[in-house]
C-alpha positions in Angstrom: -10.5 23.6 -19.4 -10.0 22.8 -15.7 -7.5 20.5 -14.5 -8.1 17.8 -11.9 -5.6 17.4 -8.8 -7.6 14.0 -8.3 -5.0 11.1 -7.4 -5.5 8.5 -9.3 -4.1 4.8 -8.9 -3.2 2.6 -6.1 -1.9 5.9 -4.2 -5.9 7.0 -3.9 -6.6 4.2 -1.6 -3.8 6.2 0.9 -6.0 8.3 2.8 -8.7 5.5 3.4 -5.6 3.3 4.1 -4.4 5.6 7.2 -8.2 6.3 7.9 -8.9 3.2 8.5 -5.7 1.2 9.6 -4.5 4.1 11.7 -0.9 4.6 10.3 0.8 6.9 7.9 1.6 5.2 4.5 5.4 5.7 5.8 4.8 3.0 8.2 3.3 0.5 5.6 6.1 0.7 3.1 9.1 0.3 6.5 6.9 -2.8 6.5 7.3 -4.0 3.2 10.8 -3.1 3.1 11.6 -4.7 6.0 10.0 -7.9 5.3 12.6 -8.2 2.4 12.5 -9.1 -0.9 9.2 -10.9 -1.7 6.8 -11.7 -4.7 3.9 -9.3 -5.2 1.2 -11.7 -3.6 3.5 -12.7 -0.8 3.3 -8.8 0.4 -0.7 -8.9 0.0 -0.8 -11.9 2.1 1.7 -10.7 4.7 -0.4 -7.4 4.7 -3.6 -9.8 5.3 -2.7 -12.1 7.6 -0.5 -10.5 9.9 -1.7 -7.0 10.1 -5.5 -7.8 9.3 -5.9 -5.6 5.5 -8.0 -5.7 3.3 -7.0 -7.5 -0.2 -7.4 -3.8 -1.9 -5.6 -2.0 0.6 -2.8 -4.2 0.8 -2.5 -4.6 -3.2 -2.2 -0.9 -3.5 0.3 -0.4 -0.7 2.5 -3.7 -2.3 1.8 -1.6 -6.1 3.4 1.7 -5.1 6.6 -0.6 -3.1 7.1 -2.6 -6.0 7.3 0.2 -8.5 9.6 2.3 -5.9 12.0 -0.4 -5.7 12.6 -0.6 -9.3 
């Protein structure tokens, strides 16, 4: 049976993510961190409002901080 290295979950938005917004993924999560501890949607909106995401982009990125920080 052949195995799949397909990424799967928030972290396959990453490529599109730098694609499109022109940064690594490092630079998104010094972003998050920096902006200190926060609720889940007030990432997304920080993502959105100040730095102009998308509401999918800026989920996944605030998905994979959250679930580092733990």
């Amino acid at each position: 049976m052949a195995t799949s290295n397909t990424v799967k979950g928030p972290a396959s938005y990453f490529p599109s993510i730098e694609s499109k917004y022109g940064k690594p993924i490092s630079h998104w999560m010094e972003v998050l961190q920096a902006a200190g501890p926060l609720k889940h949607m007030e990432y997304v909106a920080l993502l959105k409002t100040e730095h102009g995401m998308g509401h999918g982009h800026a989920n996944a990125l605030v998905a994979v901080h959250l679930a580092a920080s733990k």
